[in-house]
Backbone bond lengths (Angstrom), bond angles and torsions (degrees), N, CA, C in turn:
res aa  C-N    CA-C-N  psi(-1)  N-CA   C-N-CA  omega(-1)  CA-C   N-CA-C  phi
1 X - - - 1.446 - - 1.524 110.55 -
2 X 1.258 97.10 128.40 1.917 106.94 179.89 1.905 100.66 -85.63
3 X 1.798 90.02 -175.22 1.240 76.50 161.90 1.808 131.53 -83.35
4 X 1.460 137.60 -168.80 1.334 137.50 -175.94 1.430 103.88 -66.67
5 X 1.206 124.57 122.84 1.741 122.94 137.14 1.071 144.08 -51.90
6 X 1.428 120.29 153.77 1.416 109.93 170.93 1.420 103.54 -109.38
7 X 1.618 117.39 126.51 0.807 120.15 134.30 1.516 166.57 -57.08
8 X 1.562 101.41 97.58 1.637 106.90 -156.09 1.318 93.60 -161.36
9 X 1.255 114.64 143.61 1.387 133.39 174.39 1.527 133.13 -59.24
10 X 1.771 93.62 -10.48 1.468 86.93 172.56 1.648 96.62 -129.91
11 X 1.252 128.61 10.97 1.408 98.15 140.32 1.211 135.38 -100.76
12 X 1.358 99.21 172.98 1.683 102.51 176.95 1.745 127.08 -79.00
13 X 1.102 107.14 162.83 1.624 103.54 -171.43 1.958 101.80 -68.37
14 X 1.740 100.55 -34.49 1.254 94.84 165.77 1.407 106.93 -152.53
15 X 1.748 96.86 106.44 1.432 128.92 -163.78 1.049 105.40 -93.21
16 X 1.951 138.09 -62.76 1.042 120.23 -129.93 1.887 83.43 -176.05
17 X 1.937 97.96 125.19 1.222 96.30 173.89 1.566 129.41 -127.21
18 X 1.318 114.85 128.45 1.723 103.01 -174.88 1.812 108.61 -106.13
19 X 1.711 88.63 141.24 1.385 84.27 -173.40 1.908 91.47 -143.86
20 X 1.575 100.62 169.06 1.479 108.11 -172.76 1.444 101.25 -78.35
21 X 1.169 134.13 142.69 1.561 121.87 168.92 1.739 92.57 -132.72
22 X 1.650 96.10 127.60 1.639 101.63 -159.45 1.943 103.91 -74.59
23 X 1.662 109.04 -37.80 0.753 91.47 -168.28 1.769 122.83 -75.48
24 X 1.193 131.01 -4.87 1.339 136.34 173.74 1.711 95.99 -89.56
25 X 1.402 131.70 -24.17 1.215 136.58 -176.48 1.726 116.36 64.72
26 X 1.392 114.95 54.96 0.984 120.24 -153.51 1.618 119.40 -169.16
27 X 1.167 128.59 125.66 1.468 110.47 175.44 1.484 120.09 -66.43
28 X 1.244 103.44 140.36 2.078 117.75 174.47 1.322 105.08 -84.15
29 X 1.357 112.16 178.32 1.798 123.50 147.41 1.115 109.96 -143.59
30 X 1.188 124.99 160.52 1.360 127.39 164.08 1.465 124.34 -149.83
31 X 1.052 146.75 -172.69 1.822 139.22 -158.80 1.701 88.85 -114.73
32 X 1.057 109.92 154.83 1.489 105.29 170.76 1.587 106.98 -122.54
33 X 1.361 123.26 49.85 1.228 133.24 -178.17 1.888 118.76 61.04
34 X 1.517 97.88 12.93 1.596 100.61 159.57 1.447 122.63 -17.65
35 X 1.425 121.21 174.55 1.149 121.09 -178.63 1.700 105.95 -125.87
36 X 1.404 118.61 -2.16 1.181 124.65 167.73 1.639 119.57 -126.33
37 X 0.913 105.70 34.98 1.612 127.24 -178.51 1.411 118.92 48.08
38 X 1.987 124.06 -169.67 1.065 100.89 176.08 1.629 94.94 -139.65
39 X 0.956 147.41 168.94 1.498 139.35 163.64 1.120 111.62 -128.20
40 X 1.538 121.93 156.45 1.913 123.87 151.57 1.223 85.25 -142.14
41 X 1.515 70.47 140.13 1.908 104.79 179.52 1.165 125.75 42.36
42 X 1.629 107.54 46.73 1.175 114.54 -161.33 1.199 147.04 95.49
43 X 1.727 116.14 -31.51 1.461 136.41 -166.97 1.052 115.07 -99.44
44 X 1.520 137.97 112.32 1.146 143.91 144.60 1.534 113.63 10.28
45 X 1.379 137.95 84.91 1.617 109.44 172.98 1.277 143.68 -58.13
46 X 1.652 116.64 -43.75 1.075 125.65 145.35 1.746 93.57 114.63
47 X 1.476 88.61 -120.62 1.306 90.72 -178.47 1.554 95.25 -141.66
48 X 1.460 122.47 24.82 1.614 138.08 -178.53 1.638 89.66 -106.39
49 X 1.259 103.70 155.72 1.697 131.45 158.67 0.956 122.76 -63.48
50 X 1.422 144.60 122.58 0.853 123.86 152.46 1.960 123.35 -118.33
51 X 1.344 105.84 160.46 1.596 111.54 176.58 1.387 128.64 -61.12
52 X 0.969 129.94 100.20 1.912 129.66 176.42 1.660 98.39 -85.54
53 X 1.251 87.62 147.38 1.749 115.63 -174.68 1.054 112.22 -153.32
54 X 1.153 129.74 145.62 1.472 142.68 168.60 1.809 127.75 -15.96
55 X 1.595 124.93 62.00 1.274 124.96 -164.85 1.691 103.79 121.12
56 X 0.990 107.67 2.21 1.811 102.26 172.50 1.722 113.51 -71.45
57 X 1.528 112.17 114.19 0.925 121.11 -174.96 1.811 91.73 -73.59
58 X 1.825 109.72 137.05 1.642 104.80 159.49 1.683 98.14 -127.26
59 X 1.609 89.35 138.95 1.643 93.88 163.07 1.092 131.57 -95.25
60 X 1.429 158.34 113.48 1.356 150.76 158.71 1.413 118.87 -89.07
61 X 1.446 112.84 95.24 1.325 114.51 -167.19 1.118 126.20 51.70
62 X 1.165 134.70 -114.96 1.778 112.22 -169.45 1.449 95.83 -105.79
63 X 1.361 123.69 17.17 1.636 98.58 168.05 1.672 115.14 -136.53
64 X 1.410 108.70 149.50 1.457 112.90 -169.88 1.535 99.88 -101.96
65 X 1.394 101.07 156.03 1.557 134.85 156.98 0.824 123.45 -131.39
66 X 1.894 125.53 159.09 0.948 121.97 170.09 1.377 112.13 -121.43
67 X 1.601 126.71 153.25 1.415 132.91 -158.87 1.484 86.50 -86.83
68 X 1.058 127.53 166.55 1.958 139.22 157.04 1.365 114.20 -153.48
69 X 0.872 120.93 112.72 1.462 123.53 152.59 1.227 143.29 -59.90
70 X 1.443 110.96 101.39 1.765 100.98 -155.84 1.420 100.27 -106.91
């Protein structure tokens, strides 16, 4: 068992992955070659990393989240 999905039509079963990366000390994201892309804060991810912080909106296809740091 992975972690939970979201169910929704425009993401992918495996869209989009966050992981700790020690040396920036901080969680990343990145696209996992989806077919409806992924964004934070707006930006295209691509196939680059990007930094989550406290209030970073991410999109995966038509639906948003927001990252939090608890």
């Amino acid at each position: 068992d992975g972690p939970p999905g979201l169910a929704h039509g425009t993401v992918s079963r495996r869209h989009f992955e966050v992981r700790w990366d020690a040396l920036l000390r901080c969680h990343v994201g990145r696209d996992l070659g989806s077919h409806n892309g992924s964004r934070v804060d707006g930006r295209d991810v691509g196939r680059t990393t990007a930094m989550l912080r406290d209030g970073t909106v991410i999109q995966l296809g038509d639906v948003s989240l927001v990252y939090e740091e608890i």
